[in-house]
C-alpha positions as CSV (number, residue, x, y, z in Angstrom):
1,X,192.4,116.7,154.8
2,X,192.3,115.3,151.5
3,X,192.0,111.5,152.8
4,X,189.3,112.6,155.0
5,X,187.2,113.9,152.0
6,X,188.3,110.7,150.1
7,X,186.6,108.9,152.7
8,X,183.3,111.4,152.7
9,X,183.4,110.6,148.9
10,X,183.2,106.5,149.5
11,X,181.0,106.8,151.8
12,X,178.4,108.7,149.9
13,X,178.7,106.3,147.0
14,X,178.1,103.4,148.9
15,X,175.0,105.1,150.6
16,X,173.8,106.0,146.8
17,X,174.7,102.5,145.8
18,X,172.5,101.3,148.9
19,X,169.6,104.2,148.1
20,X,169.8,102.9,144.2
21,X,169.7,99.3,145.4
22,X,166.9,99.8,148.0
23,X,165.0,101.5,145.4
24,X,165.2,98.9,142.8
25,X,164.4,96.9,145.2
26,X,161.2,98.4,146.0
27,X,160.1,99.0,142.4
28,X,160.6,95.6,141.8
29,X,158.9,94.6,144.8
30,X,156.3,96.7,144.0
31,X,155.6,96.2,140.5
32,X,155.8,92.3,142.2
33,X,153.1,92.9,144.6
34,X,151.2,94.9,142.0
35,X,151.4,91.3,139.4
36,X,150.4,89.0,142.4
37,X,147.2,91.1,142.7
38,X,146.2,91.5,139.5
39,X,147.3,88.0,139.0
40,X,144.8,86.9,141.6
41,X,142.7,89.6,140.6
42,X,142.2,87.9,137.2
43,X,141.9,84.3,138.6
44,X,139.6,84.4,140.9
45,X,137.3,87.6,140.3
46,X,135.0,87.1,137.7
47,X,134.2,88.9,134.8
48,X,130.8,90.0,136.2
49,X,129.2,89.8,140.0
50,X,125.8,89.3,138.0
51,X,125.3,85.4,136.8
52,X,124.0,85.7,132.8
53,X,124.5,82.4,131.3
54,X,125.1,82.0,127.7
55,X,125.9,79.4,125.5
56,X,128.5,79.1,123.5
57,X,129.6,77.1,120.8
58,X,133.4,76.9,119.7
59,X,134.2,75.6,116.4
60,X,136.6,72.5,115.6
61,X,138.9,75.0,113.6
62,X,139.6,77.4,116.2
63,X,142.8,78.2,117.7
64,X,143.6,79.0,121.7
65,X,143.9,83.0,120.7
66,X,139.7,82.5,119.2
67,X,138.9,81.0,121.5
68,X,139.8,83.6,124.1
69,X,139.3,86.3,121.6
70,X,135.4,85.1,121.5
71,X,134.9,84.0,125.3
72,X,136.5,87.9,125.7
73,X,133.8,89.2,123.2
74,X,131.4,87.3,125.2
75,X,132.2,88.7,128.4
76,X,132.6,85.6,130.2
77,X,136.5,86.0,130.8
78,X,138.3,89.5,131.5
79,X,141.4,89.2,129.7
80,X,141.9,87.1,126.4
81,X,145.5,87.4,127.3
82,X,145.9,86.1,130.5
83,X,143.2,83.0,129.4
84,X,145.7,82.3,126.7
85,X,148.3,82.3,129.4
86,X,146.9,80.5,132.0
87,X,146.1,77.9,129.5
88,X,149.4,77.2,128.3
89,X,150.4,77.3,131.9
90,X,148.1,74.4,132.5
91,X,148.9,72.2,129.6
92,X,145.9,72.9,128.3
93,X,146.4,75.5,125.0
94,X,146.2,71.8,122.9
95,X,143.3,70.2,124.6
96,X,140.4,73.0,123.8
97,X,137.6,70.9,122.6
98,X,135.1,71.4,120.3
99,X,131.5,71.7,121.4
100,X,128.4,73.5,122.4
101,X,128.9,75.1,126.0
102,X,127.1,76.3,128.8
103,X,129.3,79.2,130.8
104,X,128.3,82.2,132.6
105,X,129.6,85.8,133.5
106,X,130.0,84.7,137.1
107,X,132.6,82.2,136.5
108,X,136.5,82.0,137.0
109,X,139.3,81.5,134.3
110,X,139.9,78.1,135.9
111,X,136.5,76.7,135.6
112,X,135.6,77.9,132.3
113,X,139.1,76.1,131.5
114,X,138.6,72.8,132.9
115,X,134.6,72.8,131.0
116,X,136.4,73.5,127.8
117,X,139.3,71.3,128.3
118,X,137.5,68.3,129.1
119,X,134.7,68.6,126.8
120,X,132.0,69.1,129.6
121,X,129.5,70.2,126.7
122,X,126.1,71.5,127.5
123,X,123.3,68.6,127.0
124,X,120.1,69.6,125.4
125,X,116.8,68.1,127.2
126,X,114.8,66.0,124.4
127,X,111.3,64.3,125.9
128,X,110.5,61.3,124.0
129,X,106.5,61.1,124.5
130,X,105.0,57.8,125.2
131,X,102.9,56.0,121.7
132,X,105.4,58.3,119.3
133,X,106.6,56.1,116.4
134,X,109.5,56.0,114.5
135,X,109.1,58.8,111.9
136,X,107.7,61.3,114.8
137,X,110.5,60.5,116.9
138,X,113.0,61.5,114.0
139,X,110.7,64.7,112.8
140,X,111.1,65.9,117.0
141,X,115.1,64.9,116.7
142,X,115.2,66.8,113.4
143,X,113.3,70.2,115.0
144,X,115.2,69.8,117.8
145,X,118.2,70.4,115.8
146,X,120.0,66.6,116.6
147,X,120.2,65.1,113.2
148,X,118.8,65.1,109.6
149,X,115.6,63.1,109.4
150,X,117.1,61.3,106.2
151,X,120.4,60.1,108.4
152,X,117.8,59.2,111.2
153,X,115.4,57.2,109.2
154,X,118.1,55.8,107.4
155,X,119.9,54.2,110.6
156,X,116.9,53.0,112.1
157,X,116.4,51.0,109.1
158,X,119.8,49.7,109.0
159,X,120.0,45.9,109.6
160,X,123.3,45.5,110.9
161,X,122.8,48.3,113.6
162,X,119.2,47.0,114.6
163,X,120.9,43.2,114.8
164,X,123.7,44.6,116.8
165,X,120.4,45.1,119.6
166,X,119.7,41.4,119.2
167,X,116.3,43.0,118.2
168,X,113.9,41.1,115.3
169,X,112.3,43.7,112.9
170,X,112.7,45.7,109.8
171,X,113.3,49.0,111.9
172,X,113.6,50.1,115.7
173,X,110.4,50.6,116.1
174,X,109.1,49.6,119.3
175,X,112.6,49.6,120.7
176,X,113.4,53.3,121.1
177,X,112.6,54.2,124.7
178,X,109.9,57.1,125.5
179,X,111.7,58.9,127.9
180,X,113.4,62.2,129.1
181,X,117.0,62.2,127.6
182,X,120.1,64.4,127.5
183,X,122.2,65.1,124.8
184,X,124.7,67.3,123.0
185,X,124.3,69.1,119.6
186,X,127.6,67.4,118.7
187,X,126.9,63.9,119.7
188,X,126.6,61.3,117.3
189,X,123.3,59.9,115.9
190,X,124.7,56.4,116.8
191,X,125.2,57.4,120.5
192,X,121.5,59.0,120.6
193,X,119.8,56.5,119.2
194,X,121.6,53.5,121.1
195,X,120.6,55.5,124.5
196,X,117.3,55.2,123.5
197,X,117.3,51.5,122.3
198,X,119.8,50.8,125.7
199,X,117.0,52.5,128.0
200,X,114.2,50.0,126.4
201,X,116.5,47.1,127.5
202,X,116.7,48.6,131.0
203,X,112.9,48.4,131.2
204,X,112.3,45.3,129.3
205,X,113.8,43.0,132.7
206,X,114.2,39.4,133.1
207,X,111.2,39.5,134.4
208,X,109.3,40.8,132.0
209,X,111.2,38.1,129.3
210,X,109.9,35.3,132.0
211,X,106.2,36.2,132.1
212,X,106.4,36.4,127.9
213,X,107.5,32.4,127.8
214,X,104.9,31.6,130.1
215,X,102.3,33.3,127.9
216,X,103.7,32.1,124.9
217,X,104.7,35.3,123.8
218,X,108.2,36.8,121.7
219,X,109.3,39.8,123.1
220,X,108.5,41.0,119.2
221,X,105.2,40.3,119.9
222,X,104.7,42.0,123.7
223,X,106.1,45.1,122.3
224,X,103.6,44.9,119.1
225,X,100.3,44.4,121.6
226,X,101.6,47.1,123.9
227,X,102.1,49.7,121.2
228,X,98.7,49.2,120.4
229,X,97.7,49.5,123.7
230,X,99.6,53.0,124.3
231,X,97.8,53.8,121.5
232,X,94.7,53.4,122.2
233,X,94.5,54.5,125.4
234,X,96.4,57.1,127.7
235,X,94.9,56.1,131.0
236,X,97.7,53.8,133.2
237,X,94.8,52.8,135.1
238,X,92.8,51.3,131.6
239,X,95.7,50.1,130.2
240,X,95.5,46.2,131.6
241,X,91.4,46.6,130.9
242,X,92.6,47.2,127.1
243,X,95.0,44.4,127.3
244,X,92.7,41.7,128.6
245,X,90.2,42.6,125.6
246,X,92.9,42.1,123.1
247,X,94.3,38.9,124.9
248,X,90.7,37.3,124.7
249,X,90.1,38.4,121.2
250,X,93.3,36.4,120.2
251,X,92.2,33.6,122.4
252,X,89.0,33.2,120.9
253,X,90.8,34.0,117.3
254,X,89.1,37.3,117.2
255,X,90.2,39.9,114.9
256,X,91.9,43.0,116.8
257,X,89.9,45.7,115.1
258,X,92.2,48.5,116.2
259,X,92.4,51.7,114.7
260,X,95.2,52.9,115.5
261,X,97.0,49.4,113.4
262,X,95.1,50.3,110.9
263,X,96.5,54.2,110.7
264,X,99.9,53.0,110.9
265,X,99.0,51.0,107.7
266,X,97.9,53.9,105.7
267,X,100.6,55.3,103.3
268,X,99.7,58.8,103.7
269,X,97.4,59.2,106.5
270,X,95.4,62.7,106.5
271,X,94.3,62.5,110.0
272,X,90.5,61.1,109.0
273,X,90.3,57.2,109.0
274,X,87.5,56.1,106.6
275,X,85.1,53.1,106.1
276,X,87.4,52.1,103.1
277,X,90.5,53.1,105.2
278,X,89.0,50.0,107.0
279,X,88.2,47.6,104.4
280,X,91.8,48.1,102.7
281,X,93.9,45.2,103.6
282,X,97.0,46.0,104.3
283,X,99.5,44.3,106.7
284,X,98.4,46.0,109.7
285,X,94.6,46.6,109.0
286,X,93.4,44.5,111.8
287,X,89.9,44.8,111.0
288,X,90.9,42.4,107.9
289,X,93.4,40.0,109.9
290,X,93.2,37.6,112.8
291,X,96.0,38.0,115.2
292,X,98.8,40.7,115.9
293,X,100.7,42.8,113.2
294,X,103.7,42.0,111.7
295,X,105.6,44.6,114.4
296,X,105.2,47.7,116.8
297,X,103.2,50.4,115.6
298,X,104.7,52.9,118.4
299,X,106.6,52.8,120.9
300,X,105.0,52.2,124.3
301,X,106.1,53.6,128.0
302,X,106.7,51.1,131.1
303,X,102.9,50.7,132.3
304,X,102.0,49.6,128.4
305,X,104.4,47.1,128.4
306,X,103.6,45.5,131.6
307,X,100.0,45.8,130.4
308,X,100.8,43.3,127.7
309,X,102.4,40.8,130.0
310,X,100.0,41.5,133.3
311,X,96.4,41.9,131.5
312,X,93.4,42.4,133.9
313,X,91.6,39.3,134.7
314,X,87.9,40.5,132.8
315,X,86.3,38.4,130.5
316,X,86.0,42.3,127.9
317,X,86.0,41.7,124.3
318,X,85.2,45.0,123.0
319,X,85.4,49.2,124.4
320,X,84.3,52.2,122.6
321,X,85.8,56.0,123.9
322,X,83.6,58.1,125.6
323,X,85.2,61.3,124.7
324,X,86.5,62.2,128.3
325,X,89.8,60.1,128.2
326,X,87.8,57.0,128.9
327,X,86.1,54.3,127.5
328,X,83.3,52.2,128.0
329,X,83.8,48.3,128.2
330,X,81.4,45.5,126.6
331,X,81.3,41.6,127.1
332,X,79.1,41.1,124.1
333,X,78.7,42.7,120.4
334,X,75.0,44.1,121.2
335,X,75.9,46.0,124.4
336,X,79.0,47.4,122.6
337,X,76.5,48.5,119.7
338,X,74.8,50.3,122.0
339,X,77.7,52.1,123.9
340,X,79.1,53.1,120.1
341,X,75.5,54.7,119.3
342,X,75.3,56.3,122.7
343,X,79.3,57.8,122.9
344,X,80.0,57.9,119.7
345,X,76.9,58.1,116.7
346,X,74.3,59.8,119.0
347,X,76.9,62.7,119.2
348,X,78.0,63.0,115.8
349,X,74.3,63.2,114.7
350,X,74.1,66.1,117.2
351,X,70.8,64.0,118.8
C-alpha cells in the first residue's frame, strides 16, 4: 500500500514538473511571440499612415538619445527607445550626422536611419537668374539663408581661389553659372560657389574656345560682350541681332554706348541713369571708351554666350527698346534718331 502511494506521489511531481515546465514554456513563448510582433510592429509600421513631411535639423552636439528624443517629439519615429536600439544594433549609434533633413510621418525606423547615417541632407533649390552679377548673386545666397554676404564677396574676390579656375579677372564675375542648383544649409561656401564656376565650364565647350581663336577673341573677352548682351536684352531670339551690332561697332572702332556698362560703373547706382551718369568716365562707361570693358558686368546664360561667338550676319550698328521686350534696329545714326524720338522721347513727352 505504502509503495503504491509512493509511486502516486512521483508521479504527480513529475506531471507538476511537466505542467510547471509546459507553462514556462508557454509564457516564454508567448511573451516571445508577443516581442517578435511588436518588434516588427515597430520596424516596419510607421509612426503615422498619413505622409506630413517635416524638416529637421540635428545639431553637431547631439547625442544618439537627442536625437531620438527629438525625432520622437517630432513624431516621425514611435519609440525613441527602440530607435536608440536599433541603431546601436546597426553600427550606426556613432555615425549620426549632422545636417538639415527632410523625413516624414510615413517612414520606417530603418529608412530614417540610413538618411541620417549617411548624411543624405535635404538640398535647398537656389535659381540663379540669367544677367545677375556678382553682388546680387551673393544678396540671393545671403536671403536664401547659404552664407554671409561678407564671406561671399570676400571669396569671390580671392585670387588664389579665382586662379585655381584658370580664370583671368579681379572677381568671378562672369564665371558663376545662371542656373537651377541644389544645395544644403550646411554645405560649404567653397563647394557652392565652385558648382557654379564648374557648371560655366560645362557650358563654355571646346567649341565654343575654338570659334573665340578664330574671332580673335579671349574667353575674358566673350564672356564681357555676352554679359552685356544678357543685359540688354532678354529675347534668345534678339540676342545674335544685339551681338552683330556690337561686333561692327568694334570693327569699325565704334564706341559701345551701352547702358547697362555704364550702370555697372556707377558706385552707388539709384536705379535712374543720368546725362552726367553718361559723361562720367569711368572704366566701364562705354559711352566714353572705344572697345570692351575691362571684364563681365553679369553673368550671362547659354544663348548669350553663343551670341557672342555666333553673331547674326546684319550689317546693325545701333537699336533703341520699344517698350514691349523688343527693340527696334538701325543701319545708320539718323534712322536710329528717329526710332529713339518715336519709342522712346515721343512717350516720355506724353505726345
Amino acid at each position: 500500500m505504502k509503495a503504491k502511494k509512493k509511486k502516486t506521489d512521483k508521479l504527480d511531481k513529475k506531471r507538476s514538473i511537466i505542467f510547471r515546465t509546459s507553462f514556462l514554456v508557454f509564457i516564454f513563448g508567448v511573451a516571445f511571440l508577443f516581442l517578435i510582433i511588436h518588434t516588427y510592429t515597430l520596424l516596419y509600421t510607421p509612426p503615422n499612415k498619413e505622409k506630413l513631411s517635416k524638416i529637421i535639423t540635428i545639431q553637431e552636439s547631439k547625442s544618439l538619445k537627442e536625437v531620438a528624443r527629438q525625432l520622437e517629439a517630432e513624431g516621425v519615429v514611435a519609440s525613441k527607445r527602440f530607435f536608440v536600439l536599433l541603431a546601436r544594433i546597426m553600427g550606426a549609434d556613432r555615425k549620426m550626422q549632422a545636417g538639415e533633413y527632410l523625413l516624414h510621418t510615413s517612414m520606417l525606423p530603418l529608412e530614417i536611419l540610413d538618411i541620417i547615417k549617411n548624411g543624405k541632407v535635404y538640398q535647398h533649390k537656389i535659381t540663379i537668374p540669367e544677367g545677375y552679377n556678382i553682388k546680387q548673386i551673393g544678396w540671393l545666397l545671403e536671403e536664401e539663408g547659404f552664407t554671409e554676404f561678407k564671406d561671399y564677396w570676400r571669396l569671390v574676390h580671392d585670387k588664389e581661389f579665382i586662379r585655381s579656375f584658370n580664370i583671368d579677372g579681379e572677381s568671378l564675375e562672369g564665371h558663376l553659372f545662371p542656373e537651377t542648383y541644389f544645395f544644403s544649409k550646411n554645405q560649404k561656401l567653397e563647394e557652392i560657389i565652385s558648382a557654379m564656376a564648374s557648371k560655366f565650364f560645362s557650358v563654355y565647350t571646346p567649341e565654343f574656345e575654338n570659334r573665340a581663336r578664330q574671332l580673335g577673341m579671349s574667353m575674358k573677352e566673350v564672356i564681357t560682350l555676352a554679359s552685356i548682351i544678357e543685359k540688354e536684352t532678354s529675347s534668345k531670339d534678339e540676342m545674335p541681332i544685339v551681338s552683330a551690332v556690337y561686333h561692327n561697332r568694334l570693327k569699325k572702332g565704334m564706341p559701345l554706348q551701352s547702358d547697362p556698362t555704364v550702370i555697372y560703373g556707377i558706385k552707388n547706382y539709384n536705379g535712374n541713369i543720368t546725362k552726367k551718369d553718361l559723361q562720367t568716365k569711368t572704366a566701364y562707361n562705354t559711352y566714353r571708351m572705344k572697345g570692351l570693358p575691362p571684364g563681365p558686368i553679369a553673368n550671362p546664360g547659354r544663348m548669350a554666350i553663343y551670341s557672342a561667338l555666333y553673331p547674326a550676319d546684319s550689317p546693325f550698328l545701333y537699336f533703341v527698346s520699344m517698350n514691349n521686350g523688343q527693340h527696334f534696329f538701325s543701319t545708320n545714326l539718323k534712322d536710329h534718331n528717329r526710332a529713339v524720338w518715336k519709342y522712346q522721347l515721343k512717350r516720355r513727352r506724353g505726345v
